[in-house]
N, C-alpha and C positions, 0 to 999 in steps of 0.2 A: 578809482577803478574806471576803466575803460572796455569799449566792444572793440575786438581784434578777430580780421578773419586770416585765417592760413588756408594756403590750397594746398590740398592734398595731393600725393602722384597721380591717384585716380583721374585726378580734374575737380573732383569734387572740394568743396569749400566748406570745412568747418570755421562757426562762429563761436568764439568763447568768451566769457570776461575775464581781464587779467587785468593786472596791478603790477607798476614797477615805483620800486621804493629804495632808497639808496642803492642804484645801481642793480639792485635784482627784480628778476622778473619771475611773477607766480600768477597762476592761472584756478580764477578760483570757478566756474565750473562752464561746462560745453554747453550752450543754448539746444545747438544741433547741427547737421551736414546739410547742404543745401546745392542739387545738382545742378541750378538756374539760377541767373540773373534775379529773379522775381522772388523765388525760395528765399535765397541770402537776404535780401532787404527787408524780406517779413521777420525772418530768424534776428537782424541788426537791431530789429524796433525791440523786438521783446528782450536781446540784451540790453538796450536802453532803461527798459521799463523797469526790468530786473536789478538795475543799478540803483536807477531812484528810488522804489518801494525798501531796497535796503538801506540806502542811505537817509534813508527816515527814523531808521531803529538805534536806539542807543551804541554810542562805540562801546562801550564795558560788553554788551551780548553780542554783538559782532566778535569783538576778542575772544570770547567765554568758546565759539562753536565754531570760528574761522579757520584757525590751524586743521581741525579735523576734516573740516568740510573742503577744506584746500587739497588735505592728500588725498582725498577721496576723488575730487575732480580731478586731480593730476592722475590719476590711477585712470579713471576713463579715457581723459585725451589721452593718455599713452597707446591704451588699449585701440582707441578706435583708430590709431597712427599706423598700430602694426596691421591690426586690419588691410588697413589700405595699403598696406606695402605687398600684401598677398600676389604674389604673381599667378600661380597656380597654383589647384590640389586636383590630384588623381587619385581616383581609387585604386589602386594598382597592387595589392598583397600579394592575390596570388600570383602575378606576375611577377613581383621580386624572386619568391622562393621557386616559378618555376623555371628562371632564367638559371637560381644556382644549381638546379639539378644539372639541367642543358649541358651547360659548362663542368660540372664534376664529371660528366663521363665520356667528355670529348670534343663533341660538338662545337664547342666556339673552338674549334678547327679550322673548321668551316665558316668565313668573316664574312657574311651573310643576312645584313639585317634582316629581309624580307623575310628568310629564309625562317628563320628562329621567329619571328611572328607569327608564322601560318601556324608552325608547327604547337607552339604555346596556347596558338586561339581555338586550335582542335581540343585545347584541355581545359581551357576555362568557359569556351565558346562555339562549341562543335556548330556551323552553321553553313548556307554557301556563300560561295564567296563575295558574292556582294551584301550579303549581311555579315560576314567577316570587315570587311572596309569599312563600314558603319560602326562595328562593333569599334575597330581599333581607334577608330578619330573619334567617337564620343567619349571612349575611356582611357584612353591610353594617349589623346593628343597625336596619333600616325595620323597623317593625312597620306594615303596610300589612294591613287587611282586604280577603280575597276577594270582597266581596257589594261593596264600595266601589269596587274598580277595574271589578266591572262596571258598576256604576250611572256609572261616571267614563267607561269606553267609549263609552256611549249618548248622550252630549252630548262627546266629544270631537271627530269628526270637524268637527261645525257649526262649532266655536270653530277651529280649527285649519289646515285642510285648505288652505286658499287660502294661508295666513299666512307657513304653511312653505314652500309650493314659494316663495315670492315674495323671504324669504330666501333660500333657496337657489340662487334665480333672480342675486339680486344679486352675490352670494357669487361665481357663478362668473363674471359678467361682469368683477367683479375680477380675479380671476386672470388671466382670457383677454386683460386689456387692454383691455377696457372694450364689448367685443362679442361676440355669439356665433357670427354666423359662419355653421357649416357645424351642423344639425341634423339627427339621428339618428333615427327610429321604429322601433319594432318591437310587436310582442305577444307574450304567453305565456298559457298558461292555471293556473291553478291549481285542485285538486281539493280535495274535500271527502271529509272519511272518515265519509262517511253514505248511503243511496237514495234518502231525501227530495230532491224537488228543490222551488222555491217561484218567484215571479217574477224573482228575480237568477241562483239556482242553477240552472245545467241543465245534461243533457248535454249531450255535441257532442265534435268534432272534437280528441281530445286529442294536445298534443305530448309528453306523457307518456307516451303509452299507456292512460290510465285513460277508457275510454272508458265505460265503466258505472257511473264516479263524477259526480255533479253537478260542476261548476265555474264558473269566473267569467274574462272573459279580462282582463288586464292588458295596457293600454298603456302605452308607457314611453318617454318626449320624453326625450335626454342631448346632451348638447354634446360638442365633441372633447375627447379625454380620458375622455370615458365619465361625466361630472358630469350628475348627473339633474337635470331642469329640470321636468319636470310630468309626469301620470299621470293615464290616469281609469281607469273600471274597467267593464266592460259584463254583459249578460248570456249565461251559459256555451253558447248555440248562435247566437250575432250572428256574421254576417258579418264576419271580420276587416277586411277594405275597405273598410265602412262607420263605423272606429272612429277612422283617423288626420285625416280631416279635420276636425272639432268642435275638437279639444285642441291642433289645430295652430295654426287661424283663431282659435281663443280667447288661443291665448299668444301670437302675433303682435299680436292689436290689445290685450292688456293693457299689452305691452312696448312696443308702437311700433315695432316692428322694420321696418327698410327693404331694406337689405342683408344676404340671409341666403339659401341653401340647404336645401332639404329632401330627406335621402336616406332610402330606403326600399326593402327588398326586393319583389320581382315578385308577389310573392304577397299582397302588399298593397295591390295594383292594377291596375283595369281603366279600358277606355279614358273612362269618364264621368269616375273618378276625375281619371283626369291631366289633360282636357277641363278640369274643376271650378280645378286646379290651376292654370292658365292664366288661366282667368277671374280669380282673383282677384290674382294677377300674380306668383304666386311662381315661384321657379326652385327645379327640382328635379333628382333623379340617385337613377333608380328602375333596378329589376334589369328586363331586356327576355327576354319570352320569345318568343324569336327561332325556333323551332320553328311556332309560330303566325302567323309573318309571310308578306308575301305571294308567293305562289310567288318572282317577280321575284329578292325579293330576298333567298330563299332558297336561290337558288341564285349570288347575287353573292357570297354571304358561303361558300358551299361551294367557289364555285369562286376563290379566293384563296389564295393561301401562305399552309400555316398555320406562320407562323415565332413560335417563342417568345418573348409580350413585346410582339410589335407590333400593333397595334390598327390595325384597317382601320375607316375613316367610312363609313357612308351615310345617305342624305337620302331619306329616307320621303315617301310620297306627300303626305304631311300637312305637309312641311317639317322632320319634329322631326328631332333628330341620332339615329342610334343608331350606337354605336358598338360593335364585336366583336372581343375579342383572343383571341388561344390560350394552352395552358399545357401544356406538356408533364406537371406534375405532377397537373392536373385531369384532363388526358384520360384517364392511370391510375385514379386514383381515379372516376373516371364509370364505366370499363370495370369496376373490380375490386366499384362496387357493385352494377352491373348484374348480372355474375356470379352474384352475393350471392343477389340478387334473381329470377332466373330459378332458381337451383338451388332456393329456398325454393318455388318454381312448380311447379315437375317433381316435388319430393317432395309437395305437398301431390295435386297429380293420380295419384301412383301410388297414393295412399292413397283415392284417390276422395272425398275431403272438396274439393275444386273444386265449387259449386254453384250456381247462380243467385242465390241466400238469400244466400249470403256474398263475395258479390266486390262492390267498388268498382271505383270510373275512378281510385283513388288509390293510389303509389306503383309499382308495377311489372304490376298487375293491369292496367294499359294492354297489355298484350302477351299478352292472353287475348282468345280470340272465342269468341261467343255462337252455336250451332247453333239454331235455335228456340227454345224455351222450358227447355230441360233441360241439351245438350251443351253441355260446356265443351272448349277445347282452346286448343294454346301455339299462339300464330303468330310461327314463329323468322324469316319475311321481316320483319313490323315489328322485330323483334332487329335482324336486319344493317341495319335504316335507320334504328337508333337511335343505333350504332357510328360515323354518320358524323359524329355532332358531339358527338364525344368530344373535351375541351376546348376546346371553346366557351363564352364567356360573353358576352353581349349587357348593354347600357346605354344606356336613353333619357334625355333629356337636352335641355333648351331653353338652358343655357347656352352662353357664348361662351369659357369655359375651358381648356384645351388638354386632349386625349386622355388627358393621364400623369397631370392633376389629376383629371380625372374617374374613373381609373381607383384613384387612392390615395381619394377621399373614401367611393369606396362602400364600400371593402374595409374601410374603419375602422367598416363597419357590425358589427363584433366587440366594439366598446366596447359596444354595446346588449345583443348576447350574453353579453357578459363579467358586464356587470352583472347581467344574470335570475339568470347562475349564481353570483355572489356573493350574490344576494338571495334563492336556493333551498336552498344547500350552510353558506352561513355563518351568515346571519341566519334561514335555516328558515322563509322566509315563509310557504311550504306546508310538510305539509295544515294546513287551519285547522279549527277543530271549533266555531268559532262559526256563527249561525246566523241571526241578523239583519241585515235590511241595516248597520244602524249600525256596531255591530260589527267588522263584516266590514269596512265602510269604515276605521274606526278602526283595526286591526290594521295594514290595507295602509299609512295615513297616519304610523304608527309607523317600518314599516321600512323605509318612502320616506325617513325621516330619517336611521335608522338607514344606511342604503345613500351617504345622501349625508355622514355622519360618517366612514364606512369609508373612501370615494374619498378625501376630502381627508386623513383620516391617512395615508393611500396615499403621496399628494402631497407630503406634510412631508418623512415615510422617506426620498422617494426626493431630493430637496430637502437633504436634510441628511445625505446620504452615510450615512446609517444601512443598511446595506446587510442588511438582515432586513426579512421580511413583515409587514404588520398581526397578522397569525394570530402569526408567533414572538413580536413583541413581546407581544402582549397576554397569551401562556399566560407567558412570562418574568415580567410583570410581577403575576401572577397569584400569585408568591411573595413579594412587599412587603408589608413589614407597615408600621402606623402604629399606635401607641403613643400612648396620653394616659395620664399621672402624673399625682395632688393633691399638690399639696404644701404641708402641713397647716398653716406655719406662717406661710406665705405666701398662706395659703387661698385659692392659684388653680389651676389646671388648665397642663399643658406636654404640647404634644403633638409629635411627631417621627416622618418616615417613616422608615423604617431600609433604607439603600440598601447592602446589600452589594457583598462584591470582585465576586460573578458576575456584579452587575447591571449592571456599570461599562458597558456596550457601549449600554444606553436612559441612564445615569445624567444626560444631561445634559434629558431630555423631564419631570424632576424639579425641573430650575433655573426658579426665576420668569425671568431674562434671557432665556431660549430662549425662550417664548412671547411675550413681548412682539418680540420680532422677525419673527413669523411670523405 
């Protein structure tokens, strides 16, 4: 028996004892690795030692445990061989499976590394962008420059911005069966964490509360199901009213759309608007605010059973339908915020901060009268005649659909809401700390994708009996590794994801068969 050192690819230098005896060579066990000159020769003495203390012991008990104790060392040095051939491991799961969504609904279109990066790291890694760049070279091995993704910002939205929705547009017509049907609007605003405001940025009206932050308001076109179809972006004190019709009449005559619905909340709409609506021939199922209707037939719709569920028609002076049903569980909720809202009245009046300076006509400040110029005070007679159309909800309407369709397609107006809050909470749209228009466009045109990769993962999950959320899979998958070995002798590269017993419940969103079926 002899001391043998081998260097490893590392650099590093294992010491081992082996033995060559007719012609073969066996290695009976590793000393150790040894990263220094000084390491190795310590590790050399104690194979030394290890040779002679055994070569003192009888050969019959050398024979009797040698064989075993041979493949056991050959089992290590193998082991620590492959070790060392490790080139890389990333943790990278949910990035495999969110690259296959990406690509199943279009997108690798668009041959865009950058591009599928950002857009990925709003979903595993909603951050800015320079902890984005962090994010990617400590996980993922991208060495992406800071100054690069901005200057890639500033020219992204141009190249892009139409490309995407148009996939995404196609994308769901597929699903849908080959139409879209029944369309969704709404807005949100989003804040900036700055004072400056500039021609995009301004105050206004926040559904945030941030009303002393600049912002931008976001419109947002989705199909049933809640699949985003288009988006534009206005400036942060425009008229919400004046945003849905441009991006509706624009995605109608891009698509050629014939037969289609557009639903929209009350607040979205005034009588030009739905006038405009008409004109150009659409059919729509807007929220009616039936408080403002005319005496008439303010009191047709009071004086009715209000039976839960059933929806009472009237035909407006104009011809339009509007239709009004009850809900036992809105008229609570009407009452319990009213409540809400009149106690927040009463205490800000005893405190004396009720002033001219700070009251609106919005939310419950409707139930305050004005004394001349100064007194403030509650008027509890508008209270009781606000009580009487506790669950009530009105809906105007040109089509010829029945009552129970009209009353299901508005209430799907949640899939608009769902999304904002998918695109607020998960992908962290807002706040943004960019500051040019581009920018700012570019950001939004990121997580409009990001938002429509999220839906159709949605879609698959629920599609494939995988009965876990986008959010569990992705942190699950978040513990996958992928492994690439050299192997020197074969001087090529082997790489493998490494899918443990835990992971067996996603293990199949790892099969190439799965995707190709979906």
């Amino acid at each position: 028996m002899y001391v043998k050192k081998k260097v490893n690819r590392s650099g590093s230098v294992s010491v081992v004892v082996a033995e060559k005896n007719k012609g073969k060579y066996k290695e009976y066990l590793t000393i150790g690795i040894g990263n220094s000159a000084a390491e190795v020769s310590a590790l050399v003495v104690q194979g030394k030692e290890w040779i002679k203390s055994h070569e003192l012991q009888s050969q019959p008990e050398l024979d009797l445990y040698g064989e075993e104790r041979v493949a056991c060392e050959q089992e290590i040095c193998q082991t620590e061989e492959f070790l060392s051939n490790i080139d890389n491991i990333l943790v990278n799961g949910d990035e495999l499976i969110l690259n296959r969504v990406f690509d199943s609904i279009g997108f690798n279109q668009i041959e865009d590394k950058v591009f599928r990066k950002l857009v990925q790291s709003r979903l595993s890694y909603p951050a800015s962008k320079a902890a984005t760049v962090e994010y990617l070279k400590n996980y993922y091995d991208e060495d992406l420059d800071l100054s690069r993704i901005y200057r890639y910002l500033d020219k992204l939205c141009d190249r892009y911005k139409e490309r995407v929705q148009e996939i995404s547009v196609l994308h769901t017509m597929e699903i849908l069966g080959g139409s879209i049907g029944v369309m969704f609007y709404d807005v949100t605003t989003l804040y900036f964490e700055t004072d400056h405001e500039d021609d995009l940025r301004k105050t206004g009206f926040s559904k945030e509360g941030r009303h002393k932050n600049p912002q931008i308001i976001l419109g947002l076109l989705v199909s049933s199901g809640g699949y985003p179809l288009a988006y534009c972006i206005h400036e942060g004190n425009k008229y919400e009213g004046h945003t849905m019709l441009p991006v509706i009449a624009n995605f109608v005559e891009r698509y050629h759309l014939k037969e289609f619905i557009v639903v929209a909340d009350s607040g979205l709409m005034n009588n030009d608007n739905v006038t405009e609506l008409e004109k150009l021939g659409y059919k729509y199922i807007i929220g009616a605010k039936i408080k403002t209707e005319s005496r008439r037939i303010q009191q047709q719709i009071l004086s009715a059973p209000k039976e839960d569920g059933v929806m009472q028609e009237v035909i407006r002076e104009d011809g339009r339908r509007l239709l009004v049903g009850y809900s036992a569980d809105r008229a609570r909720k009407d009452a319990h915020n009213r409540d809400k809202g009149v106690s927040r009245l009463e205490k800000a009046y005893r405190k004396g901060s009720l002033t001219k300076e700070n009251i609106n006509k919005r939310g419950y400040n409707k139930f305050l009268n004005m004394q001349g110029n100064t007194s403030v005070s509650i008027d509890y007679e508008k209270i009781r005649q606000d009580t009487v159309w506790d669950g009530l909800k009105g809906y105007l309407t040109n089509t010829t659909i029945s009552a129970g369709e009209v009353y299901e397609a508005y209430h799907n107006l949640w899939n608009v809401e769902r999304s904002f809050r998918i695109a607020k909470s998960k992908i962290e749209v807002r706040p943004m700390f960019h500051f040019t228009p581009r920018r700012i466009e570019a950001h939004i045109c990121i997580c409009f994708v990001a938002l429509k990769v999220y839906k159709e993962f949605e879609r698959i999950l629920k599609m494939t009996n995988i009965n876990m959320s986008v959010d569990k899979v992705l942190n699950m998958a978040k513990s996958i590794t992928t492994i690439r070995v050299y192997l020197p002798k074969n001087k090529k590269y082997v790489t493998r994801t490494m899918i443990m017993k835990r992971h067996q419940r996603i293990e199949q969103l790892f099969d190439e068969k799965f995707w190709g079926t979906h």
